[in-house]
DRENPA-331346 format. One record per residue (C-alpha): x, y, z. Coordinates in steps of 0.2 Angstrom, whole numbers, plus 5000, padded with zeros to 4 digits. Layout:
N
<r><xx>X</xx><yy>Y</yy><zz>Z</zz></r>
...
! end
This chain:
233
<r><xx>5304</xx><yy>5687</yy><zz>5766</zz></r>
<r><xx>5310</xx><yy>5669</yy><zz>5766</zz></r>
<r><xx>5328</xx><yy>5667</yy><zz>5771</zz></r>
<r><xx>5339</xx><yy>5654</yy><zz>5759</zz></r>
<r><xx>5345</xx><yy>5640</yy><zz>5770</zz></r>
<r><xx>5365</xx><yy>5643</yy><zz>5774</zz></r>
<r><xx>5375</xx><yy>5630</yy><zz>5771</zz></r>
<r><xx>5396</xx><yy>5627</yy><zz>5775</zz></r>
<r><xx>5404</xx><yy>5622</yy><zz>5761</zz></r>
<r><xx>5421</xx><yy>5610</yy><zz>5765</zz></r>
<r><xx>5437</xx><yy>5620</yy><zz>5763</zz></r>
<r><xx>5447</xx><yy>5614</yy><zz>5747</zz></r>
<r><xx>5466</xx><yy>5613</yy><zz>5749</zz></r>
<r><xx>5475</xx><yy>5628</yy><zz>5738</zz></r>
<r><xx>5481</xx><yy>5620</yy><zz>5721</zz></r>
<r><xx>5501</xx><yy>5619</yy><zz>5718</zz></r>
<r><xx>5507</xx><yy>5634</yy><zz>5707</zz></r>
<r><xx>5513</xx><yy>5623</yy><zz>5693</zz></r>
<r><xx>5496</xx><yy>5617</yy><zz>5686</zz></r>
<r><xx>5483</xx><yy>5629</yy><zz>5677</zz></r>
<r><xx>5467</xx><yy>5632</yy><zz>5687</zz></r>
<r><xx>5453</xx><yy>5621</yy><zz>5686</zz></r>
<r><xx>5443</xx><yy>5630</yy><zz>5676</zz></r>
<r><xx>5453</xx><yy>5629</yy><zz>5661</zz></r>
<r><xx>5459</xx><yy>5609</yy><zz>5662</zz></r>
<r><xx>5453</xx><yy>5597</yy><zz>5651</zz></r>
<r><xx>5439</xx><yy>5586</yy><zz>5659</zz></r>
<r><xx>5446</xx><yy>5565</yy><zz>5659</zz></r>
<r><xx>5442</xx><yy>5557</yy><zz>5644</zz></r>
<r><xx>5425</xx><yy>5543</yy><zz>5647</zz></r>
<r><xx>5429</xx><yy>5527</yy><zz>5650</zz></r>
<r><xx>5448</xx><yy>5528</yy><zz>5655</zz></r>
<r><xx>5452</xx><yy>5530</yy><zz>5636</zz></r>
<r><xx>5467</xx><yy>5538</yy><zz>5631</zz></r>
<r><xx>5469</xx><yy>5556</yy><zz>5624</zz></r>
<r><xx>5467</xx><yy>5557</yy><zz>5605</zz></r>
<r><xx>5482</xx><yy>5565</yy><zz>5599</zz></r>
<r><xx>5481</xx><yy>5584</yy><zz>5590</zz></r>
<r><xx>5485</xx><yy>5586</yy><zz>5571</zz></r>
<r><xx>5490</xx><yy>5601</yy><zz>5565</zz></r>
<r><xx>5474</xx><yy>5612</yy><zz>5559</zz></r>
<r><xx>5466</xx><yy>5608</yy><zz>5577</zz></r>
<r><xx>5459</xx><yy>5593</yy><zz>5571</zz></r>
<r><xx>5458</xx><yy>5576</yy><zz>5581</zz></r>
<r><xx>5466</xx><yy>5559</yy><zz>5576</zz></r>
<r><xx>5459</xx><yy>5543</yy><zz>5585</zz></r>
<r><xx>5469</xx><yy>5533</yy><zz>5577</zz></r>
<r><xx>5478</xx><yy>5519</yy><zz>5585</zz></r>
<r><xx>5488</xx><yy>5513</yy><zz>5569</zz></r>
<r><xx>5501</xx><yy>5520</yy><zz>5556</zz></r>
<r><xx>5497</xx><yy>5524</yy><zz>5538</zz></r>
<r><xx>5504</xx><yy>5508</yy><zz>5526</zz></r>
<r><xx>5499</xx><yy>5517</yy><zz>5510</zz></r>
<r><xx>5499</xx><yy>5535</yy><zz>5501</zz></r>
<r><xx>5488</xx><yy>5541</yy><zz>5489</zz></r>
<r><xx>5496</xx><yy>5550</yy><zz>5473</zz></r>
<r><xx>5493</xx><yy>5569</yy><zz>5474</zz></r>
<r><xx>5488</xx><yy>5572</yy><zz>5456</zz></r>
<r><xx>5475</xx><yy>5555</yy><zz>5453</zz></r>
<r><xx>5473</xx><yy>5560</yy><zz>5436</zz></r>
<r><xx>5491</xx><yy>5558</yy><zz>5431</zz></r>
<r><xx>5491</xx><yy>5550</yy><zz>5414</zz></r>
<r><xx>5509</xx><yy>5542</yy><zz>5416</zz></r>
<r><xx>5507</xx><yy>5536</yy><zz>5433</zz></r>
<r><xx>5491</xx><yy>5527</yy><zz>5428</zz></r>
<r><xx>5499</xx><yy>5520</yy><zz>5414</zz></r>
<r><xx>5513</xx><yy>5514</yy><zz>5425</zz></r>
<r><xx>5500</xx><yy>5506</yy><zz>5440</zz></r>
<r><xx>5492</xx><yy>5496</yy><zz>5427</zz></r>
<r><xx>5504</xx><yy>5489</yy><zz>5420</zz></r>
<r><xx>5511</xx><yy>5484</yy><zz>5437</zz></r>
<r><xx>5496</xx><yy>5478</yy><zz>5443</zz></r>
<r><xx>5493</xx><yy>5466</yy><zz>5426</zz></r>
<r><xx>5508</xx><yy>5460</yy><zz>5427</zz></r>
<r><xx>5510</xx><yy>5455</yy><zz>5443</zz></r>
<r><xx>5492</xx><yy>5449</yy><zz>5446</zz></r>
<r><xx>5488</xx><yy>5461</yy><zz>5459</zz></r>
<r><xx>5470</xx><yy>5465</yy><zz>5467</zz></r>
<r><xx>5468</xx><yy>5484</yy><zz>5467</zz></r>
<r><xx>5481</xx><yy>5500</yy><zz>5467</zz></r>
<r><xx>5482</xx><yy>5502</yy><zz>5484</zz></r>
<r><xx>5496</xx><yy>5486</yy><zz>5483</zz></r>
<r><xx>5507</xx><yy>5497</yy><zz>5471</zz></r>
<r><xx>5504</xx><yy>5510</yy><zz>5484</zz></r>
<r><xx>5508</xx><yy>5500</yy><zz>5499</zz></r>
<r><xx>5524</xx><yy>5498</yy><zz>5490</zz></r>
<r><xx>5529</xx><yy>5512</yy><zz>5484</zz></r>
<r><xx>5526</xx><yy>5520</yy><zz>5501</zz></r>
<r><xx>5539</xx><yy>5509</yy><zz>5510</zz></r>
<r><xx>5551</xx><yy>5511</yy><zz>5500</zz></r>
<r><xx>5551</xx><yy>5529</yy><zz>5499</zz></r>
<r><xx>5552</xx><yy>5526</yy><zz>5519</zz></r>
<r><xx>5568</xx><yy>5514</yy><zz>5514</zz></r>
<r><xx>5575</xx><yy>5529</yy><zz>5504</zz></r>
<r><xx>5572</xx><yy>5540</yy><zz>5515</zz></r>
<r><xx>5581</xx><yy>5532</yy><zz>5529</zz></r>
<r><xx>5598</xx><yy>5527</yy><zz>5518</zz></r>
<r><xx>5596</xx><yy>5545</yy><zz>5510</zz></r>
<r><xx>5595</xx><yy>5552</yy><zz>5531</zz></r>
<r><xx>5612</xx><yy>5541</yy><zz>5534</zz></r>
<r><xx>5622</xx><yy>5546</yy><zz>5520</zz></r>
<r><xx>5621</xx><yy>5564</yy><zz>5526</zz></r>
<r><xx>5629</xx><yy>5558</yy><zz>5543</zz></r>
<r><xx>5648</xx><yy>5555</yy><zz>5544</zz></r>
<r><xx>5654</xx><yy>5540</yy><zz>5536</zz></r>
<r><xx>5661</xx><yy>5537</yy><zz>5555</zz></r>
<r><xx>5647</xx><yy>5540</yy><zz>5564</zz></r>
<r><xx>5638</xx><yy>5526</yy><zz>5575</zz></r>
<r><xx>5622</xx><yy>5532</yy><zz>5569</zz></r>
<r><xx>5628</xx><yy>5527</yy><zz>5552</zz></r>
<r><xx>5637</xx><yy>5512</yy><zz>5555</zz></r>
<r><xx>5625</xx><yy>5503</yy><zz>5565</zz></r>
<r><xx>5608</xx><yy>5510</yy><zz>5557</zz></r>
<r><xx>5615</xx><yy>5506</yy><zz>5540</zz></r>
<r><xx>5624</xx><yy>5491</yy><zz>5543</zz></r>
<r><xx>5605</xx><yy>5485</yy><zz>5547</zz></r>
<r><xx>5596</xx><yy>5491</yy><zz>5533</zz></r>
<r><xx>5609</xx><yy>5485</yy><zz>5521</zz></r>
<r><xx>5608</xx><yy>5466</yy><zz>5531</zz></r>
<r><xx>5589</xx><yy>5468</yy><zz>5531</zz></r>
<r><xx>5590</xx><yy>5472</yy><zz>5511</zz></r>
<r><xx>5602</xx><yy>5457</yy><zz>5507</zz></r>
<r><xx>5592</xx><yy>5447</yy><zz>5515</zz></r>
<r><xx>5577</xx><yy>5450</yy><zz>5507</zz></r>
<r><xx>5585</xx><yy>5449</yy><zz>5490</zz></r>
<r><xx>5583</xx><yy>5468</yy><zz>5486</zz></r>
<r><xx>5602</xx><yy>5469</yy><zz>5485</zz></r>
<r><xx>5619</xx><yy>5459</yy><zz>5482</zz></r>
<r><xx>5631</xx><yy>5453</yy><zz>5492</zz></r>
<r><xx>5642</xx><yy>5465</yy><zz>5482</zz></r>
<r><xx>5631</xx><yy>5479</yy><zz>5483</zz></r>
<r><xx>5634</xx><yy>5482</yy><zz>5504</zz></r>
<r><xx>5632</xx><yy>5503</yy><zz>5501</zz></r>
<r><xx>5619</xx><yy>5514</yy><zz>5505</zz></r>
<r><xx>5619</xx><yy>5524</yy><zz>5487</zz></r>
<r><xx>5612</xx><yy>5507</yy><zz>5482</zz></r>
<r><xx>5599</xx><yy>5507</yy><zz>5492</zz></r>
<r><xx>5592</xx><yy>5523</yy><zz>5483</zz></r>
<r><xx>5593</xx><yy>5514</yy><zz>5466</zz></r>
<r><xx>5579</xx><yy>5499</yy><zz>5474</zz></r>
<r><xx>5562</xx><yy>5502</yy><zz>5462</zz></r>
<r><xx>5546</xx><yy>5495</yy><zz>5463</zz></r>
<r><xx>5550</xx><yy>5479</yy><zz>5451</zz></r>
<r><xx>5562</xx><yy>5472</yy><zz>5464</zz></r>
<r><xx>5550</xx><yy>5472</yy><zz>5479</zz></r>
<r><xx>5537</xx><yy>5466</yy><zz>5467</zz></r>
<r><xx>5549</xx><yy>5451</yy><zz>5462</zz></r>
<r><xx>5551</xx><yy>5445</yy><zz>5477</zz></r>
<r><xx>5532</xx><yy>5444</yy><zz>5481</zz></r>
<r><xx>5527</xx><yy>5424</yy><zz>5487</zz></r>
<r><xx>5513</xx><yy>5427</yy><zz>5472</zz></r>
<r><xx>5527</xx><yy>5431</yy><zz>5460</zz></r>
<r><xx>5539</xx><yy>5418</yy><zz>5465</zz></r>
<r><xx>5525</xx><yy>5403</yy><zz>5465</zz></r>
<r><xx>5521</xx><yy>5407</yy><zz>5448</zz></r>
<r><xx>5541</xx><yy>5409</yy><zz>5444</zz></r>
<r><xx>5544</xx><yy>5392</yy><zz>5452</zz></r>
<r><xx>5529</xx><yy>5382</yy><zz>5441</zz></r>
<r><xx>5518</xx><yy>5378</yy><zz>5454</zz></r>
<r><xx>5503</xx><yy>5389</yy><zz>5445</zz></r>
<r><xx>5500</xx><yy>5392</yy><zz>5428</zz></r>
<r><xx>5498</xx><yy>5409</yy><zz>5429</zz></r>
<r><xx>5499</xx><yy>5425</yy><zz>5440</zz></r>
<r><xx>5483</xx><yy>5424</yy><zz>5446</zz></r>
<r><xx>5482</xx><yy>5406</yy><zz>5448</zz></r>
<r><xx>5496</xx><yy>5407</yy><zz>5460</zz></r>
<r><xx>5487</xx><yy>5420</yy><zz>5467</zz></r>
<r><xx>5472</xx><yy>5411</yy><zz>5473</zz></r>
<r><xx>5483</xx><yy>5395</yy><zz>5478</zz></r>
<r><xx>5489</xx><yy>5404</yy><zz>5493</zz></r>
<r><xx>5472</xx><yy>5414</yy><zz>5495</zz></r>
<r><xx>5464</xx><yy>5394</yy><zz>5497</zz></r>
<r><xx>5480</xx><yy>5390</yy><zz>5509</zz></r>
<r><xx>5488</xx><yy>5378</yy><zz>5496</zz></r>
<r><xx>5507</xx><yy>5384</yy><zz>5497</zz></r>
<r><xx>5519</xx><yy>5382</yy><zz>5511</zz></r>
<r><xx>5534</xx><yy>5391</yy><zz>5515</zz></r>
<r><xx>5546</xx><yy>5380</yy><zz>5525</zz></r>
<r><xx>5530</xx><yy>5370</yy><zz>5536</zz></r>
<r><xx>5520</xx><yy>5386</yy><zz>5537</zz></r>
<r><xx>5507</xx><yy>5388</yy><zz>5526</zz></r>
<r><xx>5503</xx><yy>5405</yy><zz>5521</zz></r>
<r><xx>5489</xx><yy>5413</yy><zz>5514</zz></r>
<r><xx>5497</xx><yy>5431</yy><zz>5511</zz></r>
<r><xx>5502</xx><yy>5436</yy><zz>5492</zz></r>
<r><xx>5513</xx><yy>5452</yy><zz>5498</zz></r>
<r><xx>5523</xx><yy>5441</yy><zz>5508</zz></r>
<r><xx>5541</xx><yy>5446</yy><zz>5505</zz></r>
<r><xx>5553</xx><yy>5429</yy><zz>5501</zz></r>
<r><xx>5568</xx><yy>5429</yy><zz>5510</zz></r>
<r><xx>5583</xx><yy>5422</yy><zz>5502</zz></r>
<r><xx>5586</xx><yy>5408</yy><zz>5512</zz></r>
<r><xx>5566</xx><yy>5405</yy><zz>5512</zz></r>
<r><xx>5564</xx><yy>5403</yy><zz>5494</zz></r>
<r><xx>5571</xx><yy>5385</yy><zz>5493</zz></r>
<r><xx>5555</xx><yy>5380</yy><zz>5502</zz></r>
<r><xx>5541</xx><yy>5386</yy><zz>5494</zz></r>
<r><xx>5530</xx><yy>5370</yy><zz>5491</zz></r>
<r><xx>5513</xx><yy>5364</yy><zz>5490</zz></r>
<r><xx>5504</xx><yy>5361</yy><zz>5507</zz></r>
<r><xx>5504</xx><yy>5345</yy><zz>5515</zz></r>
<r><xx>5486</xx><yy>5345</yy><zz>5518</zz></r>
<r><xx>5483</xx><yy>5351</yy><zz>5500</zz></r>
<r><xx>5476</xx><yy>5339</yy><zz>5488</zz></r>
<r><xx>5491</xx><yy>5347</yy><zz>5477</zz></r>
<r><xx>5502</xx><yy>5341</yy><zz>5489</zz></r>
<r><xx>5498</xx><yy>5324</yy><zz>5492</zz></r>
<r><xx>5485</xx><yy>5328</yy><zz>5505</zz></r>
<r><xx>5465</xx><yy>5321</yy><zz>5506</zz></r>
<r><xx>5456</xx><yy>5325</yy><zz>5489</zz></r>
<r><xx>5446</xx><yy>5340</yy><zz>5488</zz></r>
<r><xx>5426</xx><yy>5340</yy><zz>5489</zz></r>
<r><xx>5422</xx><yy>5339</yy><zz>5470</zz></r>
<r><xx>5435</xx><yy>5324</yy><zz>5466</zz></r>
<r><xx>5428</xx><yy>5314</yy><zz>5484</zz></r>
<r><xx>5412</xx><yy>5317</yy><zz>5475</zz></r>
<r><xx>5416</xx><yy>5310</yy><zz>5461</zz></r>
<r><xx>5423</xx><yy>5296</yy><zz>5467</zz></r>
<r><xx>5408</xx><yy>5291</yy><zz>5477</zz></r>
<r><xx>5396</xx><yy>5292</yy><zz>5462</zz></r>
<r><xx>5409</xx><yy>5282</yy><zz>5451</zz></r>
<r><xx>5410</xx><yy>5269</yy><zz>5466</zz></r>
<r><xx>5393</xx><yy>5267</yy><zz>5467</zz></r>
<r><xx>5390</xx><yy>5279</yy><zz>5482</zz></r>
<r><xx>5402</xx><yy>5269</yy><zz>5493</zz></r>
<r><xx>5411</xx><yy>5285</yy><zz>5499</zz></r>
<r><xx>5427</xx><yy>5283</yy><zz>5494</zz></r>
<r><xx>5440</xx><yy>5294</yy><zz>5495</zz></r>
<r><xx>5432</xx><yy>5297</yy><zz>5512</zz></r>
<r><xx>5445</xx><yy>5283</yy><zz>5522</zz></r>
<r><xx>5460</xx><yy>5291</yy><zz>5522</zz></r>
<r><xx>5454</xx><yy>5307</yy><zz>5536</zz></r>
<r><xx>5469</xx><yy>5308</yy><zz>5541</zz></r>
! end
């Protein structure tokens, strides 16, 4: 009979008594990656972001639909996941002044936390200057966040002619807020910022270069002599 080869295997070192034995740890993830985290239910989540919108739990909700469409049409918005966007951070807003006022008027917890929402919500414009409580916080709906929208408050201001027109101004980087330029219809005005919502001062709105169709146009009328093309600057 043939003999197996013999072969000493190095001793390992005994394994502190704290940690589980080797046969039962997880093996390290590939590539260095980090561990997904463990929902309830034993399932994985590999996401590396928090959630910015909650869908309804009854979709076929005849008021609620009522209700989205008419926000959405009169506010110009693009689909309903904006009115949910919105509703969903202010039910976190809610939920945090609603948290505080079960807390000791005393506390520090309540003082500091919401002495900083109630500054955050003034200056947004959500509330007063008079309105410096927490119980007014829970009376914030989704017509005030709406209101103070950059779409809404271009169109409010006359620089569009309608919702949607102000919509795709700042979508094609025509408006300005202060010397910044933005391009985002959600974004929330500030108090102090509304003053300086203006037309770019690149856009052809805003005294800037003419846009393509009009330099066109002038260069056909001109006789093809590119005008319109001399100020690049």
């Amino acid at each position: 009979f043939w003999l197996k080869p013999f072969r000493l295997e190095p001793s390992r070192p005994p394994e502190p008594a704290h940690l589980p034995p080797a046969s039962s740890r997880r093996p390290p993830s590939p590539r260095g990656l980090p561990e997904p985290h463990t929902r309830a239910m034993g399932k994985k989540s590999y996401q590396n972001y928090g959630k910015t919108f909650r869908k309804p739990k009854r979709p076929f909700e005849k008021e609620r639909l009522d209700s989205e469409m008419k926000i959405i049409g009169e506010y110009g918005l693009k689909n309903k996941r904006e009115v949910w966007r919105v509703n969903y951070a202010l039910a976190k807003i809610r939920t945090a002044a609603r948290t505080l006022l079960t807390l000791d008027e005393k506390s520090e917890q309540r003082m500091f936390q919401g002495d900083a929402l109630l500054r955050r919500m003034i200056r947004l414009g959500l509330l007063l200057e008079s309105e410096k409580k927490l119980d007014y916080v829970l009376g914030l709906t989704t017509a005030k966040i709406m209101e103070r929208r950059l779409q809404t408050k271009v169109f409010k201001l006359g620089l569009a002619k309608s919702i949607h027109h102000a919509r795709t101004l700042i979508r094609q980087r025509h408006i300005r807020v202060g010397k910044q330029i933005c391009d985002i219809p959600s974004f929330l005005v500030r108090l102090d910022s509304e003053k300086h919502i203006d037309f770019a001062l690149t856009s052809p709105f805003g005294g800037g270069r003419p846009g393509r169709v009009r330099r066109k146009r002038a260069g056909a009328g001109g006789g093809g002599g590119g005008g319109g093309d001399d100020d690049e600057d």
